[in-house]
C-alpha positions as CSV (number, residue, x, y, z in Angstrom):
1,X,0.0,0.0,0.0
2,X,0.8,3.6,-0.7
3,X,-0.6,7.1,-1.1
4,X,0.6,10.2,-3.0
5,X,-1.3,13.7,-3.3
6,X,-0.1,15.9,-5.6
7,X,-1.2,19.3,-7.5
8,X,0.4,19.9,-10.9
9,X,0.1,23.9,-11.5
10,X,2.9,24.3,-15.0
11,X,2.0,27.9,-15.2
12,X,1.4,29.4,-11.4
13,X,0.0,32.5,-10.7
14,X,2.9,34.0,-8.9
15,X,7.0,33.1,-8.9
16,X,6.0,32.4,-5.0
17,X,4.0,29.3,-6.5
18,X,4.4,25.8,-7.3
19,X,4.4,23.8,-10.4
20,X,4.5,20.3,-8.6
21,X,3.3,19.9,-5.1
22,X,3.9,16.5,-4.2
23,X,3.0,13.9,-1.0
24,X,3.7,10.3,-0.7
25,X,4.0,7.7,1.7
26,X,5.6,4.4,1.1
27,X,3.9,1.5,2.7
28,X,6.4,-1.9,3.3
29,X,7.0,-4.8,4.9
30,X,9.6,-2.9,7.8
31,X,12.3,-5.7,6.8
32,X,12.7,-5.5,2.8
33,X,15.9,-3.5,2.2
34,X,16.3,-0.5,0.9
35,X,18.5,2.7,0.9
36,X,17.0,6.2,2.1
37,X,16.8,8.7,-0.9
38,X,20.2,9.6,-2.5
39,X,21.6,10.9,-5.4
40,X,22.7,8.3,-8.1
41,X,23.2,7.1,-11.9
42,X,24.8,9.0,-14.3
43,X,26.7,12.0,-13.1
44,X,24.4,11.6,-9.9
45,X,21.6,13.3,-11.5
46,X,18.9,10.7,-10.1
47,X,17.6,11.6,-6.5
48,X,15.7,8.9,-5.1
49,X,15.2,5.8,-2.9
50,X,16.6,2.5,-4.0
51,X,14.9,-1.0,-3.3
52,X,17.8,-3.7,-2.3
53,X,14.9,-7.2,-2.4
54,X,16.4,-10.1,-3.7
55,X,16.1,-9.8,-7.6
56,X,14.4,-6.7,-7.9
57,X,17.6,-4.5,-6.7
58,X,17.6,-1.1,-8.4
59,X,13.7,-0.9,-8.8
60,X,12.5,2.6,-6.9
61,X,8.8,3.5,-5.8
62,X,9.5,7.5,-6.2
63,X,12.2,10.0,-8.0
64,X,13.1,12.9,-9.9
65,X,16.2,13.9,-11.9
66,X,18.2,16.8,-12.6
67,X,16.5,16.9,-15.8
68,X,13.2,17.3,-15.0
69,X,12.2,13.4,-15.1
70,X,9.7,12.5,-12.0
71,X,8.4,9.6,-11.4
72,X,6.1,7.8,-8.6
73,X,4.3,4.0,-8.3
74,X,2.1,2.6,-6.2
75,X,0.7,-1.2,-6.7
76,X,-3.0,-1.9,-7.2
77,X,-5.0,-4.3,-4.4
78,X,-5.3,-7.6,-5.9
79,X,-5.9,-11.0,-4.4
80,X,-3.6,-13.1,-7.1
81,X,-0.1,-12.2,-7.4
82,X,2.2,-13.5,-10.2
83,X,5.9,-14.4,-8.2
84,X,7.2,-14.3,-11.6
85,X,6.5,-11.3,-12.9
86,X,8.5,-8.1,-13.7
87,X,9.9,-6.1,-10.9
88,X,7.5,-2.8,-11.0
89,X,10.3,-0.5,-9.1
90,X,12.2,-0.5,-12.2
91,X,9.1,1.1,-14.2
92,X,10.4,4.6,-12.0
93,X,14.5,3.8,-12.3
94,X,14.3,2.8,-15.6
95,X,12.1,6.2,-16.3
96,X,14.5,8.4,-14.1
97,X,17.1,7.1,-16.6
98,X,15.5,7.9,-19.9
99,X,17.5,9.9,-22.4
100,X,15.2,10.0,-25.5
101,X,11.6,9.2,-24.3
102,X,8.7,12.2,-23.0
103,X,6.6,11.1,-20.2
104,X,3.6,10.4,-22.6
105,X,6.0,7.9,-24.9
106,X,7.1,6.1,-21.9
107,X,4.1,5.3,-20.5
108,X,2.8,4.5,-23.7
109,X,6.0,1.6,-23.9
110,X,4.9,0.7,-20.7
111,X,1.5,0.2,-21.8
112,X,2.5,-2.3,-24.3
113,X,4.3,-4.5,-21.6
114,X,1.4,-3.9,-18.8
115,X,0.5,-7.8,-18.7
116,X,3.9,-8.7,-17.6
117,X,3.6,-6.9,-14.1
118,X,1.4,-7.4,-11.0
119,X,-1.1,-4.6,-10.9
120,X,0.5,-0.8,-10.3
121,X,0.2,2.9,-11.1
122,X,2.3,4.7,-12.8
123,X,2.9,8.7,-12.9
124,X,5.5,10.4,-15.4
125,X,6.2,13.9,-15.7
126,X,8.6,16.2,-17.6
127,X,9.4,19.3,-15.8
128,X,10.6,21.5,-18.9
129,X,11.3,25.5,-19.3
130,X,8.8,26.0,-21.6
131,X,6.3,22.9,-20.9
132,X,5.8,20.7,-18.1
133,X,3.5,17.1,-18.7
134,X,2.3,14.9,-16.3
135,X,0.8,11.5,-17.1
136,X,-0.5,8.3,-15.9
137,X,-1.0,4.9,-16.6
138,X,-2.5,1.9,-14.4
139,X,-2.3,-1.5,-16.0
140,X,-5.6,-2.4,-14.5
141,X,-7.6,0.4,-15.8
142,X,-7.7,2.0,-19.5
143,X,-5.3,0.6,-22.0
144,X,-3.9,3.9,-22.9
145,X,-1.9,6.6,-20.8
146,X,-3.6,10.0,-20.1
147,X,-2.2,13.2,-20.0
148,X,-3.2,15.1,-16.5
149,X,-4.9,18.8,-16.8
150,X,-3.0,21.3,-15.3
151,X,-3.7,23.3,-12.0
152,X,-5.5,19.7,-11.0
153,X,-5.4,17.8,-7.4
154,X,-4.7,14.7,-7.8
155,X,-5.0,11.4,-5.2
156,X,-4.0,8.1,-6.0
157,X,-3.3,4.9,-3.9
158,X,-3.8,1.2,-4.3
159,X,-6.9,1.3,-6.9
160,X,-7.2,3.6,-9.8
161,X,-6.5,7.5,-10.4
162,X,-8.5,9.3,-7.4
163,X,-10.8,6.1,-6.8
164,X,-13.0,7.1,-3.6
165,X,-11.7,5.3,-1.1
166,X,-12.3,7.3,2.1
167,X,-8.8,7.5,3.4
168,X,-8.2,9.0,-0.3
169,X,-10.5,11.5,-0.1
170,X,-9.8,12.6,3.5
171,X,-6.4,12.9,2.7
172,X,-6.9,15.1,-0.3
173,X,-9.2,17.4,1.1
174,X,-6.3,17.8,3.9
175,X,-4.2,18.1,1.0
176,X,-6.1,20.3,-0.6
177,X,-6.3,22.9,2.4
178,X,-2.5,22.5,3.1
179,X,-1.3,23.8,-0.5
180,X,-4.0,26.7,-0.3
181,X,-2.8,28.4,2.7
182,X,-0.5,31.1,0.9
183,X,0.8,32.2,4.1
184,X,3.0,29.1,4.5
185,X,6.7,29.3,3.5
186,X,8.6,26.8,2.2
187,X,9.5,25.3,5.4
188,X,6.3,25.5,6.6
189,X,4.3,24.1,3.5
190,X,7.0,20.8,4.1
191,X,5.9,20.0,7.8
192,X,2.0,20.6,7.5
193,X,2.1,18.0,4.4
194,X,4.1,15.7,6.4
195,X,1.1,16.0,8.3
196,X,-0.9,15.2,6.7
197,X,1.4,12.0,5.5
198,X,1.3,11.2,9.4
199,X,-2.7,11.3,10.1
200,X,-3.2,7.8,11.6
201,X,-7.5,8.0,12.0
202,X,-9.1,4.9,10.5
203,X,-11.5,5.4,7.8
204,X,-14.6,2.7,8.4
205,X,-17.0,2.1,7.0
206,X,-15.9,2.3,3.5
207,X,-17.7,-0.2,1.0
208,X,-15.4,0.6,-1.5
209,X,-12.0,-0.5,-0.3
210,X,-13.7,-3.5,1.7
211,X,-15.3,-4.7,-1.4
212,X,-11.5,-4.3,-3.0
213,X,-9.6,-5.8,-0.5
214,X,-12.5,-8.5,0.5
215,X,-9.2,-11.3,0.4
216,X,-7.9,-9.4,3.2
217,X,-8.6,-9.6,7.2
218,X,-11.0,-7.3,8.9
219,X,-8.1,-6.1,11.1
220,X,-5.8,-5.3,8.2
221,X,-8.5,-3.6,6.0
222,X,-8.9,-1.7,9.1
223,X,-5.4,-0.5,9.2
224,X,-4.8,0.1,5.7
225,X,-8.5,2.6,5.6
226,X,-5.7,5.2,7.7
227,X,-3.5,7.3,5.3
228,X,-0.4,6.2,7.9
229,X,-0.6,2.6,7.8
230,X,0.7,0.8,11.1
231,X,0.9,-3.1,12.2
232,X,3.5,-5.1,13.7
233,X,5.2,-5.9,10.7
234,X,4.0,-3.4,7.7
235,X,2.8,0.0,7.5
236,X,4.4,3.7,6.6
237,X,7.6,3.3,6.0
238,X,8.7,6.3,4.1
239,X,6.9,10.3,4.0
240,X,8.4,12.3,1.0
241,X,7.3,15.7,-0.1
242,X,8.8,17.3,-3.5
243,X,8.2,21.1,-4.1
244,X,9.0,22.2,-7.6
245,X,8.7,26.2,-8.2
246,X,8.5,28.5,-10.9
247,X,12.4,29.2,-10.8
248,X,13.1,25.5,-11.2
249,X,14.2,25.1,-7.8
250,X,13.6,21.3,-6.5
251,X,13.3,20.7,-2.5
252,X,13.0,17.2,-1.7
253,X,12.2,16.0,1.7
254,X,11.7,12.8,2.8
255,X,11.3,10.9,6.1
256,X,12.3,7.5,6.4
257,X,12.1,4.7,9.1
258,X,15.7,3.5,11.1
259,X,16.4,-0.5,11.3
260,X,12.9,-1.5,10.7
261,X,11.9,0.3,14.2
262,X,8.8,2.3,14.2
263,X,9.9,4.9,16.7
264,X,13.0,5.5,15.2
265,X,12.9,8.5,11.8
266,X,15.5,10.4,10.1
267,X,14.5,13.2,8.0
268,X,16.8,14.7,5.1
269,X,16.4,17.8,2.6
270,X,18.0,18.2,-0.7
271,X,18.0,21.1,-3.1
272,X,18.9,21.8,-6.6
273,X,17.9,23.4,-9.8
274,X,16.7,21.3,-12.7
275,X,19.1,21.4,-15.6
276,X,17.8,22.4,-19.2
């Protein structure tokens, strides 16, 4: 399970505004390995988190490059998964690497190889000078990428683009009032989304995600209707919030759990500018 909010505004109102707003949290097993976000690839032009499983090393859930590449997946609830399918991580590294394809072109690629993963989401974007795109594609909805509409709000966790789940829509309209507030600086903006990342309230009754997960147990449906997912084994692993402006300056925050111990955090910051 995981849960990103975002608002993609390519032409804001002031230089004080955003073009990408971005929220996620990763949800894990607390054991799988993996290393915190860092620069890497190329010239160390890729910022992001790195997924060290067993045969699916390399593969990310979230990232951006110097370039302007960004990228974010979540898997889709499902009952049957395929042990021998593709590893979905490396649908974001393999983006974050991309010299020659747009956003749109990638996840059209992907779209063409959707039957060899488990369910997932998928979010591209290009973050240009003169024009920034931001697309999806889920391989268990409509066979073909869409493009996103600017100055949107966007939610998306473990069914399709902005399906209703409660904790979905809770968390958006949180969201939503967060990147509103003009009075917020930069700083500021950072720790309410994290936040909002952190609200732990259940969200029962909700037909919708109980009818999706219906394979799973009361208890864990219960914990995964909370946009910070906690049980003794799984849950919130990771909070990241990405803030791109209108001067092309990136800040990248992201909170991550210590040595699979849920009362131990570490939060870094990184800053650059993208590179045309």
């Amino acid at each position: 399970m995981c849960i990103i909010f975002f608002k993609f505004d390519p032409r804001p109102a002031s230089k004080n505004a955003y073009r990408l707003i971005l929220a996620a949290n990763r949800d894990e097993v607390y054991n799988r390995p993996s290393k915190a976000a860092h620069f890497w690839g190329t010239n160390g032009e890729i910022l992001s988190g790195l997924d060290q499983e067993c045969g699916k090393e390399g593969g990310s859930w979230l990232g951006i490059n110097k370039r302007g590449k960004l990228a974010a997946l979540t898997n889709y609830m499902e009952g049957n998964q395929n042990s021998d399918a593709a590893g979905r991580g490396f649908l974001v590294s393999n983006y974050l690497m991309e010299k020659d394809l747009d956003s749109y072109s990638y996840l059209k690629k992907v779209s063409t190889e959707g039957h060899l993963y488990n369910g997932f989401n998928l979010i591209t974007a290009d973050f240009k000078a003169k024009q920034d795109t931001l697309c999806y594609y889920g391989n268990r909805g409509s066979p073909e990428p869409i493009r996103l509409n600017p100055a949107g709000i966007y939610g998306l966790s473990n069914s399709l683009l902005d399906t209703p789940w409660k904790k979905l829509l809770l968390g958006k309209q949180h969201f939503t009032n967060v990147v509103n507030d003009q009075t917020l600086s930069c700083d500021g903006l950072v720790q309410e989304l994290l936040t909002v990342l952190n609200n732990e309230e259940l969200n029962l009754p909700d037909p919708i995600l109980e009818s999706h997960g219906s394979f799973y147990s009361k208890p864990l449906i219960e914990a995964l209707s909370s946009v910070f997912v906690r049980t003794p084994l799984y849950g919130t692993r990771t909070n990241t919030v990405i803030l791109i402006d209108a001067e092309e300056n990136v800040t990248f925050t992201e909170r991550t759990m210590l040595d699979s111990d849920a009362s131990k955090w570490r939060t870094s910051s990184f800053q650059f500018n993208l590179q045309d």
